[in-house]
Biopython code that builds the backbone (N, CA, C, O; Angstrom):
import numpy as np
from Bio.PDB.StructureBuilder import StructureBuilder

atoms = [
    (1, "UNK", "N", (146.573, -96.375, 16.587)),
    (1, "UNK", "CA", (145.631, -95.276, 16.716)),
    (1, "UNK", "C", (146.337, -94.066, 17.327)),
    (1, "UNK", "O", (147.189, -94.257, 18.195)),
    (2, "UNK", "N", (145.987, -92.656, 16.865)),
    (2, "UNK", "CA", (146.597, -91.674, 17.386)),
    (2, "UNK", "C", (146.209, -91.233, 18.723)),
    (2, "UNK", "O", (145.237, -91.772, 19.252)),
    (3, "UNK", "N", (146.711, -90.517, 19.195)),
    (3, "UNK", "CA", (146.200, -89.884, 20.652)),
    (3, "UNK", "C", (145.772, -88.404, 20.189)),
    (3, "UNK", "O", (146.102, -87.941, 19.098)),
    (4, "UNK", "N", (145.269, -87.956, 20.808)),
    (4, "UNK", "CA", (144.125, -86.937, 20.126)),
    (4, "UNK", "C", (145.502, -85.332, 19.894)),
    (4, "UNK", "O", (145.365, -84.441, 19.055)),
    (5, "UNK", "N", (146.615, -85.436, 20.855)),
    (5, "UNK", "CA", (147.640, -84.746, 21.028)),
    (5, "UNK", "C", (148.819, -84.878, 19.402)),
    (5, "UNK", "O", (149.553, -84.085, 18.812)),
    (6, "UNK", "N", (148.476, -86.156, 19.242)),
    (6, "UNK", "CA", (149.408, -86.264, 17.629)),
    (6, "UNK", "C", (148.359, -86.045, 16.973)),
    (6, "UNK", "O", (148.887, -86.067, 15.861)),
    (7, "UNK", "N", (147.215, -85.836, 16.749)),
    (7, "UNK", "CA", (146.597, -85.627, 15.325)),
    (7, "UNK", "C", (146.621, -84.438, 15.558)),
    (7, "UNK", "O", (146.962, -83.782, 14.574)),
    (8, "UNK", "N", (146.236, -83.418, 17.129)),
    (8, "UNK", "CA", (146.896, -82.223, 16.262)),
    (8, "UNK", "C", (148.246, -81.913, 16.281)),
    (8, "UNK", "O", (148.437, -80.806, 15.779)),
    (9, "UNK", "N", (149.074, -82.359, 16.595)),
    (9, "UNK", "CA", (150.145, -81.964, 16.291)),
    (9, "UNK", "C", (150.721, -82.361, 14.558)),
    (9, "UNK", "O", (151.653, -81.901, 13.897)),
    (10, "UNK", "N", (149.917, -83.175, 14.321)),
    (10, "UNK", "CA", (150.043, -83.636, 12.749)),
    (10, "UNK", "C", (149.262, -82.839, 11.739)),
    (10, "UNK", "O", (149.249, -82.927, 10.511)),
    (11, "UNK", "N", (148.571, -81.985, 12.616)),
    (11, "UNK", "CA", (147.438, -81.447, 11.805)),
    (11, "UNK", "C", (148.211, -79.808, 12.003)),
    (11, "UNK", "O", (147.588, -78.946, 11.383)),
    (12, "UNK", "N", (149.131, -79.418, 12.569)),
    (12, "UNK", "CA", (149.980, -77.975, 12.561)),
    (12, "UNK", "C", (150.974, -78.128, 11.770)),
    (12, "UNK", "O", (151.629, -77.105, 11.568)),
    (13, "UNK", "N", (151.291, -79.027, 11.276)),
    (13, "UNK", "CA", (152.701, -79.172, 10.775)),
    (13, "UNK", "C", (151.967, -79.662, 9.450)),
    (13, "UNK", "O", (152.937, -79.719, 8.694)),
    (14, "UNK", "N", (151.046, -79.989, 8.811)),
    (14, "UNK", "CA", (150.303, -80.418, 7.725)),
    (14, "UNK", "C", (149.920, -78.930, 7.495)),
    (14, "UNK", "O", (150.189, -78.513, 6.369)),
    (15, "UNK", "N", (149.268, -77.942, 8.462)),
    (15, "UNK", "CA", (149.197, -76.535, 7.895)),
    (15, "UNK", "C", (150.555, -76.184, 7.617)),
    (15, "UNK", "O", (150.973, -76.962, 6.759)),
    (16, "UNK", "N", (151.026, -75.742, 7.802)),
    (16, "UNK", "CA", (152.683, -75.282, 8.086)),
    (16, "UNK", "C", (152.790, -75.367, 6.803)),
    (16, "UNK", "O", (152.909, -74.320, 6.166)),
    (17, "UNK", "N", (152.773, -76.564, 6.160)),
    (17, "UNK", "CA", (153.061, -77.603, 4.796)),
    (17, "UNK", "C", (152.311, -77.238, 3.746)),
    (17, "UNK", "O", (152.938, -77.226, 2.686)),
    (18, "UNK", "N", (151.011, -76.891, 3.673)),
    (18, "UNK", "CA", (150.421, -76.204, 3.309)),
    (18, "UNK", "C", (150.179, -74.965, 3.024)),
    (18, "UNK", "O", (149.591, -74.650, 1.989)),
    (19, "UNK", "N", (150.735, -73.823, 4.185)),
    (19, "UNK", "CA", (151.104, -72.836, 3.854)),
    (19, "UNK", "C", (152.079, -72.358, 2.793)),
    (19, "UNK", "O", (152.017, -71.590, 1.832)),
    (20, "UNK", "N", (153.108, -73.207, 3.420)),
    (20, "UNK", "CA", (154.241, -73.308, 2.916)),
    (20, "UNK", "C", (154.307, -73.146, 1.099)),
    (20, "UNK", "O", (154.734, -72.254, 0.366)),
    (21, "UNK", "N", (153.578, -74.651, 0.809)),
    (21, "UNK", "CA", (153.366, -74.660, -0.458)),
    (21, "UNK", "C", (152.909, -73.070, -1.351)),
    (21, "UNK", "O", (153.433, -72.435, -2.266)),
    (22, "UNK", "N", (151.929, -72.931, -0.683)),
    (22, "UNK", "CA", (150.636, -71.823, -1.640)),
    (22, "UNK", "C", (152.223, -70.590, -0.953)),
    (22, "UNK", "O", (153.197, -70.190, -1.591)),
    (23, "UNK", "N", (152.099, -70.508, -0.474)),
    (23, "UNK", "CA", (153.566, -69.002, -0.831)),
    (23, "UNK", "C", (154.683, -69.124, -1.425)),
    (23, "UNK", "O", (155.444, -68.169, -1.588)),
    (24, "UNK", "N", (155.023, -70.794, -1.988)),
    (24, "UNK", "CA", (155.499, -70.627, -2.698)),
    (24, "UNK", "C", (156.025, -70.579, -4.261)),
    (24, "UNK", "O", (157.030, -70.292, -4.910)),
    (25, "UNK", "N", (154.453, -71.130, -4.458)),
    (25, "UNK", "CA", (153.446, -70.983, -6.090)),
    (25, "UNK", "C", (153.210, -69.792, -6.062)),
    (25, "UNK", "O", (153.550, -69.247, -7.112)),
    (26, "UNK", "N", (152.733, -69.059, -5.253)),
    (26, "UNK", "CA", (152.744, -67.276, -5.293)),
    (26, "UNK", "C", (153.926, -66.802, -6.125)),
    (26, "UNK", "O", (154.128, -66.382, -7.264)),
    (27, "UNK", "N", (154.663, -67.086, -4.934)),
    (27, "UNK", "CA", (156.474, -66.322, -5.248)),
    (27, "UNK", "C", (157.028, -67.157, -6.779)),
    (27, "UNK", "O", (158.068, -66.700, -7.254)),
    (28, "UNK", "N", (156.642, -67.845, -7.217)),
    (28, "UNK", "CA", (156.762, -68.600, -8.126)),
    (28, "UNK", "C", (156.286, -67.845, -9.713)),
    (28, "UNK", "O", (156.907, -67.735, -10.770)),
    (29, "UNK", "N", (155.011, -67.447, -9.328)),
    (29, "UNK", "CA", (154.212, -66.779, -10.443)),
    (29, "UNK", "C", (154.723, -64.580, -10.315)),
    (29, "UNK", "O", (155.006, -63.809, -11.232)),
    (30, "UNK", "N", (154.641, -64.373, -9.098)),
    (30, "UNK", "CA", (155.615, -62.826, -8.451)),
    (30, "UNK", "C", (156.095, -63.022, -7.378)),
    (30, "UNK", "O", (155.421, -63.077, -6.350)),
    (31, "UNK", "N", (157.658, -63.197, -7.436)),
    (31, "UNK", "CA", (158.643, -63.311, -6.897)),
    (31, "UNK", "C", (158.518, -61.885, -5.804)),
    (31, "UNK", "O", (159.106, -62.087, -4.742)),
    (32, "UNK", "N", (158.035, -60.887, -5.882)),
    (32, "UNK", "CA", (158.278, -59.901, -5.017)),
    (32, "UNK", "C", (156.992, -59.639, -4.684)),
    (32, "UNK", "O", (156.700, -58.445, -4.754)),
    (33, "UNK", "N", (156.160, -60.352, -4.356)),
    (33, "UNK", "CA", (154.474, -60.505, -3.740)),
    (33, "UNK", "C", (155.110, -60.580, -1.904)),
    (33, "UNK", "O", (155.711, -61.531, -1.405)),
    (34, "UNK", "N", (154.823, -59.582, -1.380)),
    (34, "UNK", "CA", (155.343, -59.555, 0.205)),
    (34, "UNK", "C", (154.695, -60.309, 1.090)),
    (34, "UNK", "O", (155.243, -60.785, 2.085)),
    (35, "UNK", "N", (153.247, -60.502, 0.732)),
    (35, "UNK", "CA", (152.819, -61.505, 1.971)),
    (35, "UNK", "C", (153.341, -62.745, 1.980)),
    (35, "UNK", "O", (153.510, -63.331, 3.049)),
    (36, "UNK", "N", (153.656, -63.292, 0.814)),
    (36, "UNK", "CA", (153.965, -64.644, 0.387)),
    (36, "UNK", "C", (155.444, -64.757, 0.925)),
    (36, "UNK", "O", (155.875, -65.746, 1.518)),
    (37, "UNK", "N", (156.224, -63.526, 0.620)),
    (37, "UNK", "CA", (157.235, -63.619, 1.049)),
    (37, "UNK", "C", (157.514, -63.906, 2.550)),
    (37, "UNK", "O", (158.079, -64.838, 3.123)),
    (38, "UNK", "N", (156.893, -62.733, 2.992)),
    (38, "UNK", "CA", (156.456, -63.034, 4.422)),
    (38, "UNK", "C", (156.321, -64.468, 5.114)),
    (38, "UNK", "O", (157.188, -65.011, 5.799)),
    (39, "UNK", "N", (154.955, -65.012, 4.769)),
    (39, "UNK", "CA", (154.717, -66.327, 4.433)),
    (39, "UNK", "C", (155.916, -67.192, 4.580)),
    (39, "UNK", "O", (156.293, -67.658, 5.655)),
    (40, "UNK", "N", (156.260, -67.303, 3.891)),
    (40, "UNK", "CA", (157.255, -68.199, 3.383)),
    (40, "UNK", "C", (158.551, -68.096, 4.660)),
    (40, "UNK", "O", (158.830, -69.076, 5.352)),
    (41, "UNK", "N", (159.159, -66.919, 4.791)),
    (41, "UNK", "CA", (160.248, -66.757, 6.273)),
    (41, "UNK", "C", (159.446, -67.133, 7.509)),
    (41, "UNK", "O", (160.147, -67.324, 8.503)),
    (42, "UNK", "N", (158.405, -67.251, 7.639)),
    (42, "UNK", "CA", (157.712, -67.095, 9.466)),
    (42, "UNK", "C", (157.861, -69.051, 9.233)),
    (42, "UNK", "O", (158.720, -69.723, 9.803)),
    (43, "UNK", "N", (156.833, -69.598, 8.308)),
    (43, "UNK", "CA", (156.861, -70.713, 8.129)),
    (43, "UNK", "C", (158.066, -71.569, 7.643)),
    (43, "UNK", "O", (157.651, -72.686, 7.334)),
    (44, "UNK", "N", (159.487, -71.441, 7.452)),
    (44, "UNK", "CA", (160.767, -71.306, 7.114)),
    (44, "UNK", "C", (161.287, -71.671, 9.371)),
    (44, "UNK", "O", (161.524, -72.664, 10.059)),
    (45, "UNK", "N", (161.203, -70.194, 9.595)),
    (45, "UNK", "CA", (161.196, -70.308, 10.630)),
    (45, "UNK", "C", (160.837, -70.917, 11.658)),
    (45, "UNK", "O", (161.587, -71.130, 12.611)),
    (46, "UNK", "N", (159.297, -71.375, 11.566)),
    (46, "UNK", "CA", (158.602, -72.288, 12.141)),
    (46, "UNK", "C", (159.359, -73.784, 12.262)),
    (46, "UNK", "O", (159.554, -74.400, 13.309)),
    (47, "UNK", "N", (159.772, -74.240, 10.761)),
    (47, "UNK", "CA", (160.140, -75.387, 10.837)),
    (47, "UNK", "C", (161.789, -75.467, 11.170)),
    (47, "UNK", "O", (162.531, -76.395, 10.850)),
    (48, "UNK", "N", (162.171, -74.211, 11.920)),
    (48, "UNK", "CA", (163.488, -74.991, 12.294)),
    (48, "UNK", "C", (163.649, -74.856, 13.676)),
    (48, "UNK", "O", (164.687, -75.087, 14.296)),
    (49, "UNK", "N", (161.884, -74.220, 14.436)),
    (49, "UNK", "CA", (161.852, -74.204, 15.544)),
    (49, "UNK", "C", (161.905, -75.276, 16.924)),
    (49, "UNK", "O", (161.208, -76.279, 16.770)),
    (50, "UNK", "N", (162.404, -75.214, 17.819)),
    (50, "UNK", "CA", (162.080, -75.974, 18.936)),
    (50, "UNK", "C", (160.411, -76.601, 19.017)),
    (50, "UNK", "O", (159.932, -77.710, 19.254)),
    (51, "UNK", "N", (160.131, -75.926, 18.851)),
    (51, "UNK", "CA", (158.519, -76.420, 19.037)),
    (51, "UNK", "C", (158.277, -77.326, 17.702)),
    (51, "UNK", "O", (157.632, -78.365, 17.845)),
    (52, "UNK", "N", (158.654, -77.057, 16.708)),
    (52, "UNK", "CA", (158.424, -78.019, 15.484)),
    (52, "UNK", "C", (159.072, -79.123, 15.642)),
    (52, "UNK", "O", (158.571, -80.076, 15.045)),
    (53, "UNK", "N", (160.116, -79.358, 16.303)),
    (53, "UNK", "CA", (160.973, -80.619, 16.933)),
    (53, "UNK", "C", (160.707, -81.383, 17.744)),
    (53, "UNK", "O", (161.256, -82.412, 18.138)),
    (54, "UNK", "N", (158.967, -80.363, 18.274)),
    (54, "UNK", "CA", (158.492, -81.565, 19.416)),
    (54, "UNK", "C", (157.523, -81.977, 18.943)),
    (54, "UNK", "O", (157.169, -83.005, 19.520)),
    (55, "UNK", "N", (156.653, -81.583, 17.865)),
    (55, "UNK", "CA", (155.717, -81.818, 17.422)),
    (55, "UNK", "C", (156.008, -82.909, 16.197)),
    (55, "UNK", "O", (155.040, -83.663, 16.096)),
    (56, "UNK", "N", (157.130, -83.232, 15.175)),
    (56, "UNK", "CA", (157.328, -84.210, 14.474)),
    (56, "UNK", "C", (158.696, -84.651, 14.679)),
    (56, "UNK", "O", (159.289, -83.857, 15.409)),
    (57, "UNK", "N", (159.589, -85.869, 14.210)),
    (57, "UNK", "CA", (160.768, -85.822, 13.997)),
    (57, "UNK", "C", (161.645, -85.537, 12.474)),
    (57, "UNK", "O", (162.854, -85.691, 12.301)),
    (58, "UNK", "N", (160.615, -85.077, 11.462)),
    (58, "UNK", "CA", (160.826, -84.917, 10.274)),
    (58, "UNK", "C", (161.618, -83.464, 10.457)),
    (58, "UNK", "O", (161.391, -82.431, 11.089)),
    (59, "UNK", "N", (163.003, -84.084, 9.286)),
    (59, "UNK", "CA", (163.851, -83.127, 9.004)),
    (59, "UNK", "C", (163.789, -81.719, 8.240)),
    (59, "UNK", "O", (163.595, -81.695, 7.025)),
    (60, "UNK", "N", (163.995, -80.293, 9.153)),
    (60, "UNK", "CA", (163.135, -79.546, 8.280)),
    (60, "UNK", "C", (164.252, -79.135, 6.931)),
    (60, "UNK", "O", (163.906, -78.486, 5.944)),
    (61, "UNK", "N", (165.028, -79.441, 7.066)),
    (61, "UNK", "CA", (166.242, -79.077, 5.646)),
    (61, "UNK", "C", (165.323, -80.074, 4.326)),
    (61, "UNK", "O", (165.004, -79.752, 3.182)),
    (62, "UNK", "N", (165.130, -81.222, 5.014)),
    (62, "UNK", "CA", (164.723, -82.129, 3.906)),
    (62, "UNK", "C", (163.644, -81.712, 3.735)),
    (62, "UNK", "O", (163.753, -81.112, 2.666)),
    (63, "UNK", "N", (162.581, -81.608, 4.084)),
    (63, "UNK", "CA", (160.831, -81.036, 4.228)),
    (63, "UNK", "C", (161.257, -79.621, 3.671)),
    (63, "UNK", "O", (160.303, -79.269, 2.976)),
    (64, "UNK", "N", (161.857, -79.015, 3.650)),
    (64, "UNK", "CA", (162.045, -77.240, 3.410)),
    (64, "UNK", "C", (162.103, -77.752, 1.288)),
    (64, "UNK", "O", (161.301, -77.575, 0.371)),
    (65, "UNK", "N", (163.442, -78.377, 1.374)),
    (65, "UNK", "CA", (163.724, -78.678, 0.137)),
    (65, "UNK", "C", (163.253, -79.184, -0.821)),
    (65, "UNK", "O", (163.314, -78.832, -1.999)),
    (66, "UNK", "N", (162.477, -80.524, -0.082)),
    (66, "UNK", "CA", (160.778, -81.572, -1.207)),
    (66, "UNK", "C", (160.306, -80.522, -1.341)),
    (66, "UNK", "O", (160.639, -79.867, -2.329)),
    (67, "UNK", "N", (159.448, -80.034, -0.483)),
    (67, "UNK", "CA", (158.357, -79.083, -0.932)),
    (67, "UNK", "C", (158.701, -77.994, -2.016)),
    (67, "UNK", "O", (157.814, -77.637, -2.792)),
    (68, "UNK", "N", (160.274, -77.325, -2.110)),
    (68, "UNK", "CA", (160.985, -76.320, -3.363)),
    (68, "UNK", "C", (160.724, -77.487, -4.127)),
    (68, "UNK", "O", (159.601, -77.351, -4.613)),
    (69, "UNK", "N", (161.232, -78.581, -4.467)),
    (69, "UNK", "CA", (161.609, -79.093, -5.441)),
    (69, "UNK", "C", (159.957, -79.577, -5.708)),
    (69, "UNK", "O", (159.902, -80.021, -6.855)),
    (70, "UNK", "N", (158.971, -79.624, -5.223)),
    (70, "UNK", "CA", (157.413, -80.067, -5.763)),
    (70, "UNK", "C", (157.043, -79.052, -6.386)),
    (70, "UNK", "O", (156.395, -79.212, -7.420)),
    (71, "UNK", "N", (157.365, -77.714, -5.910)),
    (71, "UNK", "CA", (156.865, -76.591, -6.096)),
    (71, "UNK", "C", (157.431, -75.797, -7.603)),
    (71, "UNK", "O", (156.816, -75.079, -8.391)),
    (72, "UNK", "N", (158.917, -76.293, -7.599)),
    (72, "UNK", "CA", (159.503, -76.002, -9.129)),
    (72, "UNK", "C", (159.100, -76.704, -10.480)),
    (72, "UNK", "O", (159.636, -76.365, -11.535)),
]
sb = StructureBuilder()
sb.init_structure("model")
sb.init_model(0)
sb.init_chain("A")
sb.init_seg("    ")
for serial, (resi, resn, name, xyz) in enumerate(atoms, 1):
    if name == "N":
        sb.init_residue(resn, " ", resi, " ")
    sb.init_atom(name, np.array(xyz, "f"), 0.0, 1.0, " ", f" {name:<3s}", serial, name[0])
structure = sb.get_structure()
């Protein structure tokens, strides 16, 4: 059972993941759409942050890359 501290911490990094995705089906369909772009570097950023390192142990090179390669 989770502790109420990992579901949300599972539940920021599931947005993150989510974000992630939809900016990059955006950029997918217009490559030069700026929010998406946007989008896409903050949440990029996010996952190679300190704080994202405390919140899962999932690799963000590998997680950065599934999600390109779901998304292509």
């Amino acid at each position: 059972m989770c502790e109420p501290y990992e579901m949300l911490a599972n539940a920021i990094v599931l947005q993150a993941v989510e974000d992630y995705r939809r900016a990059l089906r955006k950029l997918k369909s217009n490559p030069d759409y700026s929010p998406a772009i946007y989008t896409k570097r903050e949440v990029e950023r996010f996952f190679r942050s300190r704080w994202y390192a405390e919140l899962t142990s999932v690799d963000p090179a590998i997680l950065i890359r599934e999600l390109k390669k779901e998304v292509a």
